[in-house]
TIFIKOL-403867 format. One record per residue: x, y, z of N, C-alpha, C in turn. Coordinates in steps of 0.001 Angstrom, whole numbers, padded with zeros to 6 digits, always signed. Layout:
BEGIN
XYZXYZXYZ/...
//
This chain:
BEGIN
+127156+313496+221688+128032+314663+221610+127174+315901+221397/+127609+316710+221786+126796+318257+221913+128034+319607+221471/+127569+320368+220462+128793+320795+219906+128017+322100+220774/+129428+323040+220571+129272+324435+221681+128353+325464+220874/+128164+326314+221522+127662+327513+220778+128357+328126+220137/+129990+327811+220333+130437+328961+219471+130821+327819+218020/+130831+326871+217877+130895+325932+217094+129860+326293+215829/+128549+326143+216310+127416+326037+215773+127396+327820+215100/+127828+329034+215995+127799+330514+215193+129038+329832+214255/+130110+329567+214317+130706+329683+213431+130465+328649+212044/+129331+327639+211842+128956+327598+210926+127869+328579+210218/+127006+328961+211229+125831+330226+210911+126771+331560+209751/+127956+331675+210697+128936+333071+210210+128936+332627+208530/+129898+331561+208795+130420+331566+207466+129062+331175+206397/+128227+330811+206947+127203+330182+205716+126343+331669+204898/+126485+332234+206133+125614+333652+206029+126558+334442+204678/+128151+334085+205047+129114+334984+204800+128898+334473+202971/+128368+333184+202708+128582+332304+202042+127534+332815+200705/+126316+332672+201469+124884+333089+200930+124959+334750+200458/+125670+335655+201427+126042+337209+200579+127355+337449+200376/+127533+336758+199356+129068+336799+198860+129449+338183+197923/+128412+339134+197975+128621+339834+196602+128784+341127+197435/+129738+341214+198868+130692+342032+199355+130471+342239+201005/+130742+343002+201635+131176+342624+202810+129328+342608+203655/+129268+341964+205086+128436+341939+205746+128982+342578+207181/+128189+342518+207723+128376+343169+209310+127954+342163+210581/+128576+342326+211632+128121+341011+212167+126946+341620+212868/+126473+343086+213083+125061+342843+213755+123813+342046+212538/+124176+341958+211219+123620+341666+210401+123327+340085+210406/+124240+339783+210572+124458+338312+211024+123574+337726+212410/+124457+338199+213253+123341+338746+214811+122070+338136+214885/+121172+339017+214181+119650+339320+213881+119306+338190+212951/+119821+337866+212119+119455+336669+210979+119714+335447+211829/+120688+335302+212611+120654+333742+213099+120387+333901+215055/+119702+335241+214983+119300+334820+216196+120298+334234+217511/+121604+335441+217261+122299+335458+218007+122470+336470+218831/+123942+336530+220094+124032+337920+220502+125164+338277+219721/+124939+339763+219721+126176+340338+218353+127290+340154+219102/+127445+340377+220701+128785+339775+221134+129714+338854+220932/+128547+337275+220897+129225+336286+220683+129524+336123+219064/+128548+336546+218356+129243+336451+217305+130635+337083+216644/+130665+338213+217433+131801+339023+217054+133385+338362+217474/+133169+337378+218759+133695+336670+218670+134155+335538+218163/+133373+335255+217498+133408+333672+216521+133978+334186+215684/+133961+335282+215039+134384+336261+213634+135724+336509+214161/+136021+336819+215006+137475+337406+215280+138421+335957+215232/+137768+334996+216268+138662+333732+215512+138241+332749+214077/+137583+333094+213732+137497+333114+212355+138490+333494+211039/+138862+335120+211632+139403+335548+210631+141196+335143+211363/+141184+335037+212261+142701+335203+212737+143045+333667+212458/+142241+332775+212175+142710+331225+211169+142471+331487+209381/+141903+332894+208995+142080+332874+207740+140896+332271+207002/+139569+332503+207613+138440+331827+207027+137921+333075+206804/+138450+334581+207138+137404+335881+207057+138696+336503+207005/+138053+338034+205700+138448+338615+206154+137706+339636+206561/+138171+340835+207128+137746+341290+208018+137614+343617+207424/+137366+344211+207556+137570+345615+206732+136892+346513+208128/+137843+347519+208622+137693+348456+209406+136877+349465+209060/+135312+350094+209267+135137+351572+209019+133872+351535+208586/+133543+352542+208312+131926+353125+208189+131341+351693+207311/+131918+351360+205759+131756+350347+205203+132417+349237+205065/+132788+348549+206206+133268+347652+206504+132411+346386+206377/+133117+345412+207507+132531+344030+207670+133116+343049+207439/+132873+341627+207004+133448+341061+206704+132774+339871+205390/+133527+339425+204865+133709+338073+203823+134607+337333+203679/+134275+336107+203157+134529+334801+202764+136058+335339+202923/+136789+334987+203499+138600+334735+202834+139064+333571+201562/+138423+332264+201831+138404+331454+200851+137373+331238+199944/+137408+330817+198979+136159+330251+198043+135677+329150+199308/+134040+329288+199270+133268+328215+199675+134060+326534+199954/+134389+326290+198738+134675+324999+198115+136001+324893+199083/+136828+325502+199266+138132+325400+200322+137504+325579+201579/+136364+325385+202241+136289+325686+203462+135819+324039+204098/+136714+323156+204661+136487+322264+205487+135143+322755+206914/+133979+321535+206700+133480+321809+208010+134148+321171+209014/+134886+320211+208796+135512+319741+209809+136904+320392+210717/+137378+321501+209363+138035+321740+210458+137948+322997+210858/+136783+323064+211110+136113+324831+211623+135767+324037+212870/+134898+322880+212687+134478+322155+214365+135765+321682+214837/+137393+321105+214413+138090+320973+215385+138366+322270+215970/+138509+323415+214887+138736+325111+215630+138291+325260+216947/+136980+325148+216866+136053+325313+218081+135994+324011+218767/+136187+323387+218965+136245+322077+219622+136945+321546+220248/+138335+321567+219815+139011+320687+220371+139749+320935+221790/+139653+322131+222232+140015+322634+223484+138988+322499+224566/+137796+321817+224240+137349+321349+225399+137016+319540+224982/+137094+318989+226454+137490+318116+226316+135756+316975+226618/+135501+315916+225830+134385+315517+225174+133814+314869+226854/+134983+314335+227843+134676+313859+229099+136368+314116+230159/+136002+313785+231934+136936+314499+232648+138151+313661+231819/+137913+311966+232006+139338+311233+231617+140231+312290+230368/+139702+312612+229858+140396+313338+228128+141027+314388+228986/+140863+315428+229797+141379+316086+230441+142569+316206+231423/+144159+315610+231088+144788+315131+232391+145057+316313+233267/+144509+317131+233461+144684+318128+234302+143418+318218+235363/+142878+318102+234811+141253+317986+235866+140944+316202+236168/+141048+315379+235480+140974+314314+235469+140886+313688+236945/+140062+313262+237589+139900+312418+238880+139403+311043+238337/+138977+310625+237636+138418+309313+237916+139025+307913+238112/+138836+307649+238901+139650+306452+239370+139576+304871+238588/+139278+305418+237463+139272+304037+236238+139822+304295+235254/+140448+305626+235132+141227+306429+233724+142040+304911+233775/+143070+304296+234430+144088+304105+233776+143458+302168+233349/+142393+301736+233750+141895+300451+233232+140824+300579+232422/+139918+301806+232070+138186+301682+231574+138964+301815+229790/+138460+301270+229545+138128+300761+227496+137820+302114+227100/+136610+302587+227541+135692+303221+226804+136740+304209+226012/+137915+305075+226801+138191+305992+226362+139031+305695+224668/+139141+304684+225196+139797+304605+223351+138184+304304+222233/+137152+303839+222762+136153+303754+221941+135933+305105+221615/+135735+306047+222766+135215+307284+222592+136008+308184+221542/+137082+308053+221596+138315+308505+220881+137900+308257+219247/+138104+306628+219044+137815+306002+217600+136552+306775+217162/+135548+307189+217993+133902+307368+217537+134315+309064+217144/+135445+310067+217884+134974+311411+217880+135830+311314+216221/+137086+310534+215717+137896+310207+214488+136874+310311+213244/+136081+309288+213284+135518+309086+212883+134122+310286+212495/+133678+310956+213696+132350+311707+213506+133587+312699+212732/+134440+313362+212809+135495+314465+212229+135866+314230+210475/+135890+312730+210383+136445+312151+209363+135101+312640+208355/+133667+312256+208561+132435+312827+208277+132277+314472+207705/+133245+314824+209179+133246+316567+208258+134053+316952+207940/+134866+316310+207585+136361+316733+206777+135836+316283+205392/+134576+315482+205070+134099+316006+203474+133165+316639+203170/+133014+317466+204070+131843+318139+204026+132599+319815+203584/+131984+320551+202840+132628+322231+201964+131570+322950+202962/+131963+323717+203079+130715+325383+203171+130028+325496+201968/+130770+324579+200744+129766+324823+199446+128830+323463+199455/+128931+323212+200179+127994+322069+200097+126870+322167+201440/+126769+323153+202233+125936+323604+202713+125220+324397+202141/+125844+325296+201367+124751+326542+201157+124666+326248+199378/+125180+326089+198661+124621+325755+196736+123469+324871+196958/+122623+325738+196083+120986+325261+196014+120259+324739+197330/+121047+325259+198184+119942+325686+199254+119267+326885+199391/+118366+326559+198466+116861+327935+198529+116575+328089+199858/+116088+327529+200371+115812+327571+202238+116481+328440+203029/+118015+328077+202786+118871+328875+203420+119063+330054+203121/+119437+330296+201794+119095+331112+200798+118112+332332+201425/+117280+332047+201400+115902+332945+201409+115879+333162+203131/+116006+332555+203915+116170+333252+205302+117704+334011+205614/+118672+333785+204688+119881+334757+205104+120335+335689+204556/+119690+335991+202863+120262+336356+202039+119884+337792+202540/+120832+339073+202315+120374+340112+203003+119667+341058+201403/+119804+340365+200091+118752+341406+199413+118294+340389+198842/+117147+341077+198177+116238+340219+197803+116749+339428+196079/+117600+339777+195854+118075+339357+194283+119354+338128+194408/+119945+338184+195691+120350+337043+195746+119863+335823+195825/+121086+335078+194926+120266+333375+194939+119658+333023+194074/+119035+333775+193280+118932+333831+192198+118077+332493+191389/+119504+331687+191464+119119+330386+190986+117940+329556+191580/+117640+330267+192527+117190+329341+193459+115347+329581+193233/+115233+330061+192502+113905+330240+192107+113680+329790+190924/+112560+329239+191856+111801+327751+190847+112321+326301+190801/+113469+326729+191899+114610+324854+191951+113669+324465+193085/+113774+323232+193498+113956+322198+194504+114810+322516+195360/+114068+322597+196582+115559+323154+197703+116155+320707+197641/+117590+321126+197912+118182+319577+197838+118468+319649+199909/+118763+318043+200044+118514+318071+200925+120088+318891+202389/
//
C-alpha cells in the first residue's frame, strides 16, 4: 500500500500544528519545514479544518491550530479522510472496474480484511503519540527555539 501525498501532508500539518501549539502557524511556515508546496498544503489545511481538526483565523495574524487536544486526534481517521476515496485496486472501484475475475477472484476480500486491519493499527495511534518526547521532531519543526523544552537532555523514544 502507498498512502497519497495528501495523506502523508496531512500528518506533517497537524504534527507541525502539534509541536507549535503555543498559537497560530501559517501554512507557508509549514510549506518550508516539511518540504512541501504551499499550494498543496493549503489544501490539506482547508480539509482539515472543514472536518474540525484546525482551526483556521483570517488576517495579517492569522493561521492556523490544533482544533482538538493532540490526544483526541485519531491517525486513523485522518488516513481514512484522505484515503478512502481512492480506491486501493480497479475491482474496489464499480464504476471503472473491468476485470473479468471481479465476480470469482478471493483476493478482494483478503485485500479488504488486510486494509481493516492496517486502519484498526491507526485508530490507536493519537497525534500525541507522534509528537510527546519526540526531540527529533521537535527540533526540526518547532518554529522557536524555546519550544519543547522538555526535550532537552531526554532520549528522543522511538
Amino acid at each position: 500500500m502507498r498512502l497519497t501525498t495528501r495523506t502523508n501532508l496531512a500528518a506533517r500539518v497537524l504534527m507541525f500544528c502539534a509541536v507549535n501549539d503555543d498559537g497560530y502557524v501559517r501554512t507557508a511556515d509549514i510549506a518550508r519545514r516539511c518540504n512541501a508546496s504551499t499550494n498543496h498544503v493549503a489544501r490539506v489545511v482547508q480539509q482539515l479544518q472543514a472536518k474540525g481538526y484546525l482551526e483556521t483565523l483570517r488576517g495579517r495574524s492569522g493561521g492556523m491550530r490544533l482544533a482538538r487536544p493532540p490526544e483526541r486526534i485519531s491517525i486513523g481517521a485522518v488516513f481514512r479522510l484522505f484515503e478512502t476515496d481512492i480506491p486501493i485496486a480497479e475491482c474496489f472501484d464499480p464504476a471503472q472496474n473491468t476485470c473479468p475475475l471481479a465476480a470469482t477472484c478471493r483476493l478482494r476480500s483478503y485485500v479488504t480484511r488486510a486494509l481493516e486491519a492496517f486502519y484498526h493499527e491507526l485508530d490507536l495511534i493519537t497525534l500525541e503519540d507522534l509528537v510527546r518526547g519526540n526531540c527529533g521532531l521537535t527540533d526540526l519543526l518547532a518554529l522557536h527555539p524555546g519550544v519543547g523544552g522538555s526535550c532537552r537532555g531526554a532520549v528522543s523514544g522511538a
